[in-house]
C-alpha angles and dihedrals in degrees: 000000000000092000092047089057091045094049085045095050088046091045100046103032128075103252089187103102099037093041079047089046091040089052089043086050093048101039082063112022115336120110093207120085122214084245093098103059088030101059091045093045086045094052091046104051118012091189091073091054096099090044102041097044088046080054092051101041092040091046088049098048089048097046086052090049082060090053097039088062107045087052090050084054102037101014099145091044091054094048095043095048099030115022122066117222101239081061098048096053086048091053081047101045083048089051098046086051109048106009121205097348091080097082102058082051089041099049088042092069118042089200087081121066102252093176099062080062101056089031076056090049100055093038080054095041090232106175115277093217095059091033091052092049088051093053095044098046081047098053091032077058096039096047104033092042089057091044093062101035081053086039088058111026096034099092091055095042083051094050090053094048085050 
């Protein structure tokens, strides 16, 4: 009983602003991504999938500009408390390799820690405008991707549930 209260609640109520403030929340802290309540959403009604993904990508770039900044302001003090140094030569060797451009790689997968890049740019005072494009062309790429990969693959992903 408890599933069919939780599809009904995803498919009759408006997702937008807590898939926006779980994006927000992941993009700076929050282990749990806004796929779990996206790809559901998604499979359910095709139709949110411009809105919801706009929520989720504009949530996430947000969340990051937060982090961005705290890391342009206190850059040395968030490496040094939060970031291991195996990781952070890892976020440097990537950069060094690819520039810029590795954010929008890194923020399209959530498998790869995409913080530890923008945490990086600030700490580097790399140019917001040009970090911020990087990260928004990355999660457009990342929600809306999922979206239509969900919006045409969902009803055979749902048969086979089924």
């Amino acid at each position: 009983m408890k599933n069919v209260e939780f599809l009904d609640w995803l498919q009759n109520t408006n997702q937008g602003a807590f898939l926006f403030v779980l994006s927000f929340a992941n993009a700076i802290f929050f282990p749990v991504g806004p796929e779990v309540v996206f790809v559901p959403v998604i499979m359910l009604n095709h139709s949110k999938l411009l809105p919801y993904a706009t929520c989720c990508a504009a949530g996430s770039v947000m969340g990051l500009a937060v982090t961005y900044l705290m890391s342009y302001h206190c850059g040395q003090v968030l490496i040094d408390r939060y970031i291991p140094s195996k990781k952070m030569e890892t976020g440097v060797r990537v950069f060094n390799k690819y520039g810029p451009l590795a954010l929008v790689i890194a923020s399209m997968f959530p498998v790869f820690p995409y913080r530890i890049l923008v945490i990086l740019s600030g700490f580097l005072r790399q140019r917001p405008a040009m970090v911020f494009s990087f990260l928004s062309i990355g999660k457009a790429l990342r929600f809306f991707g999922y979206g239509l990969l969900i919006a045409k693959l969902g009803e055979s992903v749902v048969r086979f549930l089924n």
